[in-house]
LOTOR-389898 format. One record per residue (C-alpha): residue in three letters; x, y, z. Coordinates in steps of 0.25 Angstrom, whole numbers, plus 2048, in hexadecimal, padded with zeros to 3 digits. Example, Ala and Ser with C-alpha at 12.3 -4.5 7.8 and 13.67 -1.06 7.14 Angstrom:
# residues 2
ALA8317EE81F/SER8377FC81D/
***
This chain:
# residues 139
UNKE47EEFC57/UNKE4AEE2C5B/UNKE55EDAC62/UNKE5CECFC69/UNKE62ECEC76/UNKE6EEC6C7E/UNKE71EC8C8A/UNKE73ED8C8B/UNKE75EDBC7F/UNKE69EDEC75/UNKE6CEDFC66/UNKE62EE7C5F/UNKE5CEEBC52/UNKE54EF7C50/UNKE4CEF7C42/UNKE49F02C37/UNKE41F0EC3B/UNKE44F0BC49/UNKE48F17C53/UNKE55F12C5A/UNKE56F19C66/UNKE47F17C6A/UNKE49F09C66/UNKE55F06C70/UNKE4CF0EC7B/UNKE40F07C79/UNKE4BEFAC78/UNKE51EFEC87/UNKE44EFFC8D/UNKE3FEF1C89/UNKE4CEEAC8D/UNKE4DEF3C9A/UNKE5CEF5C96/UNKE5FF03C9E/UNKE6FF01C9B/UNKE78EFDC90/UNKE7FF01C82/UNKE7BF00C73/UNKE80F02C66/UNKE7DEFEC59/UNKE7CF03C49/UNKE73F02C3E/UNKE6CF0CC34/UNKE62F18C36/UNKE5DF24C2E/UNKE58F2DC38/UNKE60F30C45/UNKE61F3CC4D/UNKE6FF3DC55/UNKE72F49C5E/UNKE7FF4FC65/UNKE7FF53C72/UNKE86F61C74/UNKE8DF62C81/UNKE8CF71C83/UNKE7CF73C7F/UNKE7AF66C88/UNKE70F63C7B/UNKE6FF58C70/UNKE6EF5CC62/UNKE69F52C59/UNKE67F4EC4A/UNKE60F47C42/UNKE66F3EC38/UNKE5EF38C2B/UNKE64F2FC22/UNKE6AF21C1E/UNKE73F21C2A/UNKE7BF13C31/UNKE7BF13C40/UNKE8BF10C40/UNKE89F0FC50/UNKE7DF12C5A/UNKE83F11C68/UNKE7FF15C76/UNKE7AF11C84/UNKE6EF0EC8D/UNKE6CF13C9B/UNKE60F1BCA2/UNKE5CF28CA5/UNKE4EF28CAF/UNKE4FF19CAD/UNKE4BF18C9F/UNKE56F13C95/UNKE5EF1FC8F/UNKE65F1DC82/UNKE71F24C7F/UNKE74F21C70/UNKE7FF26C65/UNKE7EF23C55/UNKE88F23C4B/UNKE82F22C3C/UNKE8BF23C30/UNKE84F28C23/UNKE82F24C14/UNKE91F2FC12/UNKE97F26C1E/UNKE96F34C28/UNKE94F30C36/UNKE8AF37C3F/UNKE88F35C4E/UNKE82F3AC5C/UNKE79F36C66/UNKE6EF2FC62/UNKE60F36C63/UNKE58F2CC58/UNKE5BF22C4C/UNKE52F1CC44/UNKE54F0EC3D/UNKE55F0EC2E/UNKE5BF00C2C/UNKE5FEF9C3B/UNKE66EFDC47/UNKE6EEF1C4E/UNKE70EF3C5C/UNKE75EECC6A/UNKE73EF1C76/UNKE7BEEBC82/UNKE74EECC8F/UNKE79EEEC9C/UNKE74EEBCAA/UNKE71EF7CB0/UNKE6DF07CB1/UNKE74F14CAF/UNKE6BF1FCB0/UNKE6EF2CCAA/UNKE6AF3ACAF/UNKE69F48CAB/UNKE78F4FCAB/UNKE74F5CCAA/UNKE83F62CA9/UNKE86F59C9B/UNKE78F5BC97/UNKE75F4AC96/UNKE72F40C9D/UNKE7CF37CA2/UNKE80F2BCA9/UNKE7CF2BCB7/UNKE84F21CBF/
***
């Protein structure tokens, strides 16, 4: 990974067989950001993408393998137990132009991923809601 910031905004580049979501948690940590907003696209061929069912209060996830494009990756950084929690949803579009998408569990660089993240001075913590089953914004 490597990037380039100005001001608060930091335009990133994760490289081939990087994991993207331990990438951008590691990336958080270094640059202290606890709040802020990302998105980006590239190309992956391994993701695992889940879909959160309301009434099991569960994720259900899948994996993904393949020549996919990341069409979008977008998603937000706040805290939970003041470490930076990542909330993240991919798009990828396939060699047949079908589209896949959910939250993002883990994606796995097979050419680049082009990201910016725009930081914002500040904290939102998120807790525990028991009664949806995720945590949420706590303000």
């Amino acid at each position: 990974m490597e990037f380039k910031k100005f001001n608060d905004k930091y335009i990133i580049r994760i490289d081939r067989g990087e994991e993207v979501v331990a990438s951008l948690m590691a990336f958080c940590k270094a640059e202290h950001i606890s709040l802020g907003s990302i998105s980006g696209l590239g190309a992956t061929d391994r993701v695992t993408i889940g879909l959160f069912n309301v009434a099991e209060k569960q994720y259900h996830k899948e994996t993904l393998t393949g020549d996919f494009e990341i069409t979008n990756l977008t998603g937000n950084i706040s805290t939970k137990e003041g470490e930076p929690y990542l909330h993240l949803h991919i798009t990828l579009g396939d060699a047949s132009f079908h589209a896949f998408g959910g939250h993002l569990n883990e994606c796995w660089i097979s050419g680049t991923c082009e990201l910016v993240i725009d930081a914002i001075d500040g904290t939102v913590e998120r807790t525990f809601n028991e009664g949806v089953g995720l945590n949420l914004y706590a303000f």
